[in-house]
N, C-alpha and C positions, 0 to 999 in steps of 0.2 A: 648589410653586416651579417655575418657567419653568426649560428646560434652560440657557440660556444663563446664569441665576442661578447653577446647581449648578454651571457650569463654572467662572466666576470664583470662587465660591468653592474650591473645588476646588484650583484654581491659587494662590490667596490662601494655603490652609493652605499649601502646597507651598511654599511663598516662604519664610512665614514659620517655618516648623520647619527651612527651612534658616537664614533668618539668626541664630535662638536658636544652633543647631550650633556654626556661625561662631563666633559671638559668645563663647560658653563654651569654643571652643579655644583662640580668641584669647586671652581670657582666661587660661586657664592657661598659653600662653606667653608672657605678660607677667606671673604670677607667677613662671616660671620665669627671666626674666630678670632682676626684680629683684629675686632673690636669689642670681646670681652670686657675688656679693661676699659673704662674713661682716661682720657690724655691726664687728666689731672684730678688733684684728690681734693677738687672743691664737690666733688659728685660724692662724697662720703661725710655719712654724719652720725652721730650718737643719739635715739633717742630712747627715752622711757618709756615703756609698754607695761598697763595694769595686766595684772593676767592674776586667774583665783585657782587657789590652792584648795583641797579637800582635806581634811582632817576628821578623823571616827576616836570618840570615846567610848567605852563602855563602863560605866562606873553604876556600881551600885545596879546593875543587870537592867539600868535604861541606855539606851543608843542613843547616842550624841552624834550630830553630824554638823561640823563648822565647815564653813565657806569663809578663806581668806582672801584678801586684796595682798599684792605686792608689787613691787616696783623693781625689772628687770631692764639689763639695759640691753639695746637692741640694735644693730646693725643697719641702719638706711641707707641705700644706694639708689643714687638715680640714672637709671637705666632703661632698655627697652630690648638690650639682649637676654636672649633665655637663659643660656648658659650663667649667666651673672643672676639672674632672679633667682635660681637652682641653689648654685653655694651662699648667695643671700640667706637662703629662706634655710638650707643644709645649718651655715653658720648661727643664725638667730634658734634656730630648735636646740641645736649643740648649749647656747647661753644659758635658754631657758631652763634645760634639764641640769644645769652645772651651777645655778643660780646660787650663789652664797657661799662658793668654791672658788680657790684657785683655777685660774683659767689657762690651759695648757696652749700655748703658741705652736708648738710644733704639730699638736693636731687639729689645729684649725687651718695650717698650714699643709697641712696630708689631704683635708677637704676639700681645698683649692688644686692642690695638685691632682689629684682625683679628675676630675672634672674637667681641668685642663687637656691631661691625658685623653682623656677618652674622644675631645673634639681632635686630638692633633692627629690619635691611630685611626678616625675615619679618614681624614686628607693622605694619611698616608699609605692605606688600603687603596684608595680610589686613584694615587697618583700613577701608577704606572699600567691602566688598565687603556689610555687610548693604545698605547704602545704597544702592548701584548693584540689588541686588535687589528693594528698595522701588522704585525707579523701573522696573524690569522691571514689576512688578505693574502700579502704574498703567499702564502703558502697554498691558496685557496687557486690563484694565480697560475700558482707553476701545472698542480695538480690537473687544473686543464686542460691547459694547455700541452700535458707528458699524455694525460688521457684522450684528448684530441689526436694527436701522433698514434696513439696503439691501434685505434678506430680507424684511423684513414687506413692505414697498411704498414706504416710504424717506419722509419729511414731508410726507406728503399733507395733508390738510386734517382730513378722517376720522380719522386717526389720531396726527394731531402729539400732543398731551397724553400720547396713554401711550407713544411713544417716546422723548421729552423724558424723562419721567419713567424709563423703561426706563434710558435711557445715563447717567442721573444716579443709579440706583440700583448700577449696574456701576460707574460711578466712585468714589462713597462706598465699595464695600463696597473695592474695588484700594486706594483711599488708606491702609486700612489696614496695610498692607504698606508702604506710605512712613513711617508712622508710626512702625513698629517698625523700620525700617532709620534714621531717624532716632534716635530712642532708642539704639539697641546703638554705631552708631558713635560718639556724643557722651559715652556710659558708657566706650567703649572710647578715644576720644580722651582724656580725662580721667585714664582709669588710667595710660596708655602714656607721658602728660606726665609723672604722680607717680612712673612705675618709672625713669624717662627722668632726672630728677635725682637719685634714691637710688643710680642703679648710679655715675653720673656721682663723686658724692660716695666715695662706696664703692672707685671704681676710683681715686682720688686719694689716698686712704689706702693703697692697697697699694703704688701706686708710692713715696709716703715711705716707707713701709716698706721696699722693694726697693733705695731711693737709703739709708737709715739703717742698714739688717742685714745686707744681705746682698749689696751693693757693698764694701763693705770687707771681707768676706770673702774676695771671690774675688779683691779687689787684694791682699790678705795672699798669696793661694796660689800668684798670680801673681810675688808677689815672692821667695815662697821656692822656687818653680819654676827662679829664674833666678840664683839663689846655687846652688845647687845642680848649673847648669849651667857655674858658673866652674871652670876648674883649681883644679886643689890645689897650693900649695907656692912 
């Protein structure tokens, strides 16, 4: 085999054991995306978390320093994705500091969104990158294969046939690299569509669920927060 053969292919493997790479990380981050969500909302639960509050007096030019107990309600999910331990833990910090407040749905719903977003623009960054590598190939391909031709003596008469033949066999072999950059992104389009309405679905059930369990929770704590704040007598 001609050097300028060994090159493209060469470069051909190199392409394409990067886009398989690609393609299988992508992959597992669009499994990992579209199992953010649990199928069902027995994986969500309400509990009570002690957490102590500080409080400072100055009375009478002595320092007072109280340590309270209180009873915050708290977001438990059972899960093993990060992404969901993330707006877990986003959500339950949001509770704590909002403790004895009306609890605002739409931005608990902006921290979720948040977070969603940001797994779905890395799948969407990564999906069209075997593809753009398949077009490197080819291109990498031709360039040889024209640079091959200029080297020899370039379409002389003498030797048109086997450099015709030359730059079309550098071409065939580079297309292969288009071929498998097509393949990966059209399996990876494909996936990213199906995870793209399971999370969609999935994250629709947790907000009912957040608008049914656990909004009337914290409107309950919030109401006895402010009986409690009325005189006595």
């Amino acid at each position: 085999m001609e050097l300028h053969y060994i090159l493209v292919v060469l470069v051909i493997i190199a392409i394409i054991v990067a886009q398989i790479y690609i393609y299988r990380n992508t992959k597992k981050k669009i499994a990992t995306y579209k199992s953010i969500f649990p199928n069902s909302t027995s994986s969500y639960s309400i509990v009570e978390k002690e957490i102590q509050t500080e409080s400072c007096s100055d009375d009478d030019d002595v320092y007072v320093e109280d340590i309270d107990t209180i009873s915050v309600s708290q977001l438990n999910i059972n899960t093993d994705n990060e992404t969901l331990k993330e707006i877990r833990d986003a959500l339950n910090m949001y509770l704590q500091k909002n403790r004895g407040a009306a609890s605002d749905f739409y931005l608990m719903k902006d921290v979720v969104e948040r977070y969603c977003d940001a797994e779905e623009e890395e799948i969407n960054i990564q999906q069209p990158i075997p593809l753009y590598l398949g077009l490197m190939g080819t291109m990498v391909g031709i360039i040889v294969g024209i640079g091959f031709i200029a080297v020899s003596g370039g379409l002389s008469s003498e030797s048109l046939m086997d450099n015709i033949t030359s730059l079309m066999t550098c071409v065939a072999i580079a297309m292969a690299a288009s071929l498998v950059g097509i393949c990966c992104t059209t399996l990876i389009s494909w996936s990213a569509k199906s995870a793209t309405s399971k999370v969609e679905a999935d994250k629709n059930r947790f907000y009912s669920w957040l608008q049914t369990e656990l909004l009337p929770v914290l409107s309950g704590n919030a109401v006895n927060a402010l009986y409690l704040l009325q005189p006595v007598g």
